[in-house]
C-alpha positions as CSV (number, residue, x, y, z in Angstrom):
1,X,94.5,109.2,108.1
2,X,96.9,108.5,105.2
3,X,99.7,110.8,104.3
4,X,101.5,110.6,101.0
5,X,105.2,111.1,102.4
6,X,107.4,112.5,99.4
7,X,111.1,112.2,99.3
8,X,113.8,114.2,97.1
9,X,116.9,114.0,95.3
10,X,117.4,117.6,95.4
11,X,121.2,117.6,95.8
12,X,120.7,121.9,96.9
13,X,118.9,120.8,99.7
14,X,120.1,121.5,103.8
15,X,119.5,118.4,106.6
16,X,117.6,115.4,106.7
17,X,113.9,116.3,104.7
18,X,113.2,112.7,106.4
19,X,113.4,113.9,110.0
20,X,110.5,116.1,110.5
21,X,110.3,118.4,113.6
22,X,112.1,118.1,117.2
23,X,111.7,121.4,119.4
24,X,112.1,122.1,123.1
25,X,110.4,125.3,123.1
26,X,111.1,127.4,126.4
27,X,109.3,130.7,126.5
28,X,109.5,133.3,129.3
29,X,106.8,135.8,128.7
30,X,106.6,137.9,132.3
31,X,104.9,135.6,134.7
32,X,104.2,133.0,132.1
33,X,106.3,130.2,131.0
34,X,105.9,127.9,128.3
35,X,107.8,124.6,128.2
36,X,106.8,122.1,126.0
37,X,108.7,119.0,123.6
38,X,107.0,118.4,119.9
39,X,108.2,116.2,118.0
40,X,106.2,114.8,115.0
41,X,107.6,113.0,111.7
42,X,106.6,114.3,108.2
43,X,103.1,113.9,106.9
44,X,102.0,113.9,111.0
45,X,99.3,116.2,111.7
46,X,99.3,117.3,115.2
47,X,97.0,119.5,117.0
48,X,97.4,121.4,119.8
49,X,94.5,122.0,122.5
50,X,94.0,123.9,125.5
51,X,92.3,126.5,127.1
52,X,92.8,130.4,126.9
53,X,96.4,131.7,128.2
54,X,97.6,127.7,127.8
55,X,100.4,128.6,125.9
56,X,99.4,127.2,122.5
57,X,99.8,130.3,120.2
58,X,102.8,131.0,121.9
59,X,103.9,127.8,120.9
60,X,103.0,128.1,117.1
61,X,104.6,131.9,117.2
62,X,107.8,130.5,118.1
63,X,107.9,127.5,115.6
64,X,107.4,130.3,113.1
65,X,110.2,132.2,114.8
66,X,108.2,135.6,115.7
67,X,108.8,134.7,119.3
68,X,112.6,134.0,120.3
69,X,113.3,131.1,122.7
70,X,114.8,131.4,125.6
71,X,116.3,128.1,125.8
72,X,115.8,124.6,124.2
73,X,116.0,124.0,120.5
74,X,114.3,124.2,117.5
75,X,115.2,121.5,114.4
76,X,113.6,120.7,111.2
77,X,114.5,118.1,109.0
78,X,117.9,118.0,110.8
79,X,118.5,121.7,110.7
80,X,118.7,124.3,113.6
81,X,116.2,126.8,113.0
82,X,117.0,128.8,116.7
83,X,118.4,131.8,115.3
84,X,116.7,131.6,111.5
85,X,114.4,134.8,111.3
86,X,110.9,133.7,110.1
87,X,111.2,135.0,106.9
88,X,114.1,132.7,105.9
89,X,112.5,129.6,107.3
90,X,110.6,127.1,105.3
91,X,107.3,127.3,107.7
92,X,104.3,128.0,106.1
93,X,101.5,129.9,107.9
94,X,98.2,130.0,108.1
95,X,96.5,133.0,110.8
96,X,93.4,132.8,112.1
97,X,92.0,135.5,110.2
98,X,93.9,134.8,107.2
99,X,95.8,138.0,106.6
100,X,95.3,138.3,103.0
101,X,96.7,141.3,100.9
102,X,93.4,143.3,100.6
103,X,94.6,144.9,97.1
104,X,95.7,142.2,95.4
105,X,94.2,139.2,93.3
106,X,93.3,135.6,94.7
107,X,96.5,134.6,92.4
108,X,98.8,137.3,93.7
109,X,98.5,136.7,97.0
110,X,99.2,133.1,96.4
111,X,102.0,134.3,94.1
112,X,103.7,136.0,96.9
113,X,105.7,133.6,98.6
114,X,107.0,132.2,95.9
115,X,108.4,135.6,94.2
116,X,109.8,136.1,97.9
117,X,111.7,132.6,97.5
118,X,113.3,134.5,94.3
119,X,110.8,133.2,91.7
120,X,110.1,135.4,88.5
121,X,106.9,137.0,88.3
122,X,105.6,135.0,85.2
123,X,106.7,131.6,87.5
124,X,105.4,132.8,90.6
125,X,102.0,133.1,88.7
126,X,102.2,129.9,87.3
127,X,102.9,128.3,90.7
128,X,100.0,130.3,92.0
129,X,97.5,129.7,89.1
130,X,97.9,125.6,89.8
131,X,97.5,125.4,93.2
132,X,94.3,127.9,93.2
133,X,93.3,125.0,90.7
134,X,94.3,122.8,93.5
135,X,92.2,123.9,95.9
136,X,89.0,124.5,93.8
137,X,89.2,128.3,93.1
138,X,90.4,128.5,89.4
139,X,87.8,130.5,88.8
140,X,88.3,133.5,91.2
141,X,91.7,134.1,90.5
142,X,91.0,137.4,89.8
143,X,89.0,137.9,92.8
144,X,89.8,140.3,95.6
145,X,89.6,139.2,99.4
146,X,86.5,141.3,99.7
147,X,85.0,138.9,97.0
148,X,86.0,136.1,98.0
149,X,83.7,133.7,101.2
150,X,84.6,132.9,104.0
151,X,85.4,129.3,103.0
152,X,87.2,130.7,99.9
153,X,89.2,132.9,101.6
154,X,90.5,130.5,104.5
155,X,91.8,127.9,100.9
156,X,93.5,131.0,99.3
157,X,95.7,131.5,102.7
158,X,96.4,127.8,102.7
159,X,97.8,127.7,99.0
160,X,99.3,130.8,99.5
161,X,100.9,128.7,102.7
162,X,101.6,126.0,100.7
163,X,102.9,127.3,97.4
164,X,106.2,127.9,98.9
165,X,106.7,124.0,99.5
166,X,107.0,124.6,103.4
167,X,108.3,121.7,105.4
168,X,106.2,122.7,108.4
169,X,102.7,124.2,108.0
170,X,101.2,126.2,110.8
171,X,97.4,126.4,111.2
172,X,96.1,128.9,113.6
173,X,92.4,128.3,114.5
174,X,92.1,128.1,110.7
175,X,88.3,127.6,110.7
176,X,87.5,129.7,113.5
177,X,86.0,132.5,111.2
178,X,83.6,130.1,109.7
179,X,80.4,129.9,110.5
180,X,79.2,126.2,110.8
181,X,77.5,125.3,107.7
182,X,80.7,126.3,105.9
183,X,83.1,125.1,109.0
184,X,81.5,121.1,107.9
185,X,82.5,121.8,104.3
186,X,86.1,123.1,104.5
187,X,87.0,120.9,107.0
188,X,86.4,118.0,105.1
189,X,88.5,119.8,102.1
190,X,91.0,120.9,104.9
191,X,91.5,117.1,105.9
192,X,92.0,116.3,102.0
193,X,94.7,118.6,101.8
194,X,96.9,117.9,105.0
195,X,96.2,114.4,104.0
196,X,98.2,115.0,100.8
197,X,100.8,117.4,102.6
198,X,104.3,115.5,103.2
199,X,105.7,117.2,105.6
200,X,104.8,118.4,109.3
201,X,101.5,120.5,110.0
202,X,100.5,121.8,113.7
203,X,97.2,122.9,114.0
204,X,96.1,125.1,116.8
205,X,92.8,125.1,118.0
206,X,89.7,125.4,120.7
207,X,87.2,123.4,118.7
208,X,87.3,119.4,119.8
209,X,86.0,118.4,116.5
210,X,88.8,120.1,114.4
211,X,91.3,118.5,116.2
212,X,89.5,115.0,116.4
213,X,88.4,115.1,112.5
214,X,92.1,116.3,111.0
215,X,94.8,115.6,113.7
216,X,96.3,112.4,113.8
217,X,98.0,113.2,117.2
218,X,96.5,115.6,119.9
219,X,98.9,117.2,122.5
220,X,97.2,119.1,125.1
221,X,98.4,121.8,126.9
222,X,97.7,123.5,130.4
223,X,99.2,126.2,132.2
224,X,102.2,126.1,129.3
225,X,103.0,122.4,129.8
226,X,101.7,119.1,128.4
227,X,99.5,117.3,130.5
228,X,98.7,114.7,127.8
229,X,99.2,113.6,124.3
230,X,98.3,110.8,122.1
231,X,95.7,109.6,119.4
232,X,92.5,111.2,119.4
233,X,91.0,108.1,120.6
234,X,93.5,108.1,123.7
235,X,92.5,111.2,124.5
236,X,88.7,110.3,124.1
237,X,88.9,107.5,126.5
238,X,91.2,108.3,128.8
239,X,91.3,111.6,130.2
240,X,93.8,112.9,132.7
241,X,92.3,116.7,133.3
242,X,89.3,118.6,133.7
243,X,89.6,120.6,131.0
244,X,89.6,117.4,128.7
245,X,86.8,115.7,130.4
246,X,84.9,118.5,129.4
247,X,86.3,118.8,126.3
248,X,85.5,115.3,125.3
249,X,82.0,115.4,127.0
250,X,82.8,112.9,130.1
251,X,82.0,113.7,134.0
252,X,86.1,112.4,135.2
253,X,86.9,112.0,138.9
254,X,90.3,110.8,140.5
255,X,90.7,108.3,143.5
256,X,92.5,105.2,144.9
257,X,91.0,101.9,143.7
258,X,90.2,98.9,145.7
259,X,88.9,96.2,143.5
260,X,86.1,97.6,142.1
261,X,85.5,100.4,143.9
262,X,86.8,104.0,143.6
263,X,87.2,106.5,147.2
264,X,87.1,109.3,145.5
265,X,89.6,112.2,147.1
266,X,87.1,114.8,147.5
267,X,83.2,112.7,147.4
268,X,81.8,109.5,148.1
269,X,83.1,106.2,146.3
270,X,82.0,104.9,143.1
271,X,81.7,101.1,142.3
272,X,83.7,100.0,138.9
273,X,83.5,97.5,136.2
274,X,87.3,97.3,136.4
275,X,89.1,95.6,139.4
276,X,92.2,97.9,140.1
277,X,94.4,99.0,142.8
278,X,96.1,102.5,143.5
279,X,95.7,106.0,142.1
280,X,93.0,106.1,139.1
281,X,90.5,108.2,137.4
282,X,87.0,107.2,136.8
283,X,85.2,108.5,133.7
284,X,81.4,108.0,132.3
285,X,79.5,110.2,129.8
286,X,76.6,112.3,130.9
287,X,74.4,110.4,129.3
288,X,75.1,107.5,131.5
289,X,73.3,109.0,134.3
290,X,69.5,108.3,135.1
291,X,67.9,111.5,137.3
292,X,64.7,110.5,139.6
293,X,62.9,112.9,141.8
294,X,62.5,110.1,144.4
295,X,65.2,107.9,145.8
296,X,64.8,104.9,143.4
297,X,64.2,101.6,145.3
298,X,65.1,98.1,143.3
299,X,67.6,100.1,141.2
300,X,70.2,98.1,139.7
301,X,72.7,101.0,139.4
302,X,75.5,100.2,141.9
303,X,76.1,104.3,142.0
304,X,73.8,106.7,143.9
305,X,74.3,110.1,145.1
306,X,71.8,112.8,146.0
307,X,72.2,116.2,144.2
308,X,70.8,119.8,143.5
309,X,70.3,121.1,140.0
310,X,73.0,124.1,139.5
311,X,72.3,124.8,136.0
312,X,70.8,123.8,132.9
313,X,71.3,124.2,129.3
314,X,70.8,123.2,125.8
315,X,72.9,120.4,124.4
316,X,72.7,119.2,120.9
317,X,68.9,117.9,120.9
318,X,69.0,116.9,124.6
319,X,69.0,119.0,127.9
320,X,72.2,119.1,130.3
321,X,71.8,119.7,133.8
322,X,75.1,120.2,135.9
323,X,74.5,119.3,139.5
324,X,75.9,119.7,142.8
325,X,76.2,118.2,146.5
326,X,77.5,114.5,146.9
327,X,78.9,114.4,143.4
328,X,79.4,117.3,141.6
329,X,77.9,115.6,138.2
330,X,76.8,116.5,134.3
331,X,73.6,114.3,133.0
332,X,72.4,114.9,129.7
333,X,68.2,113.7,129.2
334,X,65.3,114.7,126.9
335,X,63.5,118.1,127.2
336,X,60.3,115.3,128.0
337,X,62.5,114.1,130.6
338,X,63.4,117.0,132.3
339,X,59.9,118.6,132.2
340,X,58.6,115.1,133.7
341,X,61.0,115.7,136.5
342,X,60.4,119.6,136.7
343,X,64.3,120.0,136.5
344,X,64.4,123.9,137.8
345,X,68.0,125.3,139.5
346,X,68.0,124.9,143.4
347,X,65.5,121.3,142.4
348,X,67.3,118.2,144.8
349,X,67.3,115.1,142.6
350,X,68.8,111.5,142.9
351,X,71.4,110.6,140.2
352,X,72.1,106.8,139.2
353,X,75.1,105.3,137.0
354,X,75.3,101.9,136.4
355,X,78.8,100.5,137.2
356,X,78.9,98.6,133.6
357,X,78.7,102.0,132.2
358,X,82.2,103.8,134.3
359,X,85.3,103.3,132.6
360,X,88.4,103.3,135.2
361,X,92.4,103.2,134.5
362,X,95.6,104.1,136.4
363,X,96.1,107.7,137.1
């Protein structure tokens, strides 16, 4: 993704607008602790994933300064924003269910950050008038939230987010009220915009797609910690948890390699394309495993475990079956394959993956 990175001469203007972000964000919240590092540069998008309780809206509430820290730092563009209160910083937000003024005007509630930066009423509305042309929606400026879609309604909270100018946007789960015919078209207008926006956005969400289609960075967090970060390709290929095998749609395992085959530390061993040595995970798709109802004979797949169906479900076009008992397993097949095979719960099965289709790395 391409980023148009804007610079300024704005001689009124605190730190170094070249920086970006740098936080060490330590929360203590009861029993819970969040510690994470963010750093990202301007124009970075960067999206945070995890599951429930993680720690990721804790994050974003902090970077907008309606949690306190209780330790670490918080800098933007040079400048320590620790003990700024959140209406004084220059963070833009976006909520997950938008938070619009209910009584007032598509162009008024844009207008209101910038008469809360000290802008005249009659400048404010200009501000707010252009960027509702911006963003498509000209023509409901006089339009009440209740008027507005959903889809209209999530681009009015983003201009009203960016008419202030922010130097770091917050999204939280911004198209989680969507439903998916209009999810596909604002997220493609979503990635337009971020694409444009010069300075640092974080975007917090569940959805894998989001993430994949307008992050250029993903940093995952678990249990209030990072347990990995990198491009969304990084993350596709190489997973390091359960939570993002599943999250990318591989079956992972961990073990210690010999050549090319992987004892697994709880299973049986798995052979590899890759000749390694040590600690490693072992990934492949569900769709790289072959079900039989007899033990094959002649198979060329190097991998061969016996299993029970524990569950089945609907996937995309294709049926999933998660299965049990040598290697706990996720195969995807047709709904003609599965009735062939009379895939019911409690149904033993043999499950094959070719080793030419297992992708290992270090661990």
């Amino acid at each position: 993704m391409s980023h148009l990175r804007k610079t300024t001469n704005d001689p009124t203007d605190d730190g170094d607008r070249t920086q970006g972000l740098d936080a060490h964000l330590v929360v203590d919240h009861g029993t819970f602790r969040l510690d994470v590092t963010l750093t990202a540069a301007p124009g970075d998008v960067v999206a945070l994933l995890g599951p429930n309780g993680a720690g990721k809206t804790t994050a974003l509430r902090a970077l907008a300064g309606l949690v306190p820290l209780t330790t670490g730092h918080l800098r933007l563009d040079g400048t320590a924003l620790d003990r700024t209160p959140p209406e004084s910083r220059p963070v833009g937000v976006v909520f997950q269910d938008y938070l619009l003024f209910p009584h007032l005007t598509a162009l008024d509630n844009v207008a209101f950050g910038p008469r809360c930066h000290g802008a005249s009423k009659a400048e404010a509305r200009t501000q707010a008038a252009a960027w509702l042309d911006r963003m498509g929606l000209a023509d409901h400026a006089g339009a009440k939230p209740r008027r507005l879609s959903g889809g209209q309604a999530q681009r009015v909270a983003l201009a009203r987010a960016l008419a202030t100018r922010p130097r770091l946007l917050l999204l939280d789960e911004p198209l989680a009220a969507l439903d998916a015919r209009t999810r596909l078209e604002v997220r493609s207008q979503l990635r337009r915009h971020l694409a444009e926006f010069e300075a640092v956005a974080i975007l917090v969400t569940h959805d894998p797609l989001d993430a994949m289609v307008l992050a250029d960075r993903l940093v995952v967090i678990e249990d209030g910690h990072i347990v990995q970060e990198g491009t969304p390709a990084d993350i596709a290929r190489r997973p390091r948890t359960a939570y993002i095998a599943q999250l990318v749609g591989l079956n992972l395992y961990r073990g210690q390699a010999d050549g090319h085959t992987v004892r697994l530390d709880a299973g049986p061993a798995i052979t590899t394309t890759e000749d390694l040595s040590g600690p490693v995970f072992v990934a492949f798709p569900p769709s790289a495993v072959t079900l039989h109802r007899d033990r094959p004979t002649g198979s060329s797949a190097r991998n061969l475990w016996h299993c029970e169906v524990s569950g089945l479900e609907t996937h995309g076009d294709q049926i999933r079956a998660d299965l049990t008992g040598e290697l706990p397993l996720a195969a995807d097949l047709t709904a003609v394959a599965a009735a062939e095979l009379n895939l019911r719960p409690g149904a033993p099965i043999w499950a094959t993956v070719k080793a030419a289709q297992t992708h290992a790395y270090p661990a």
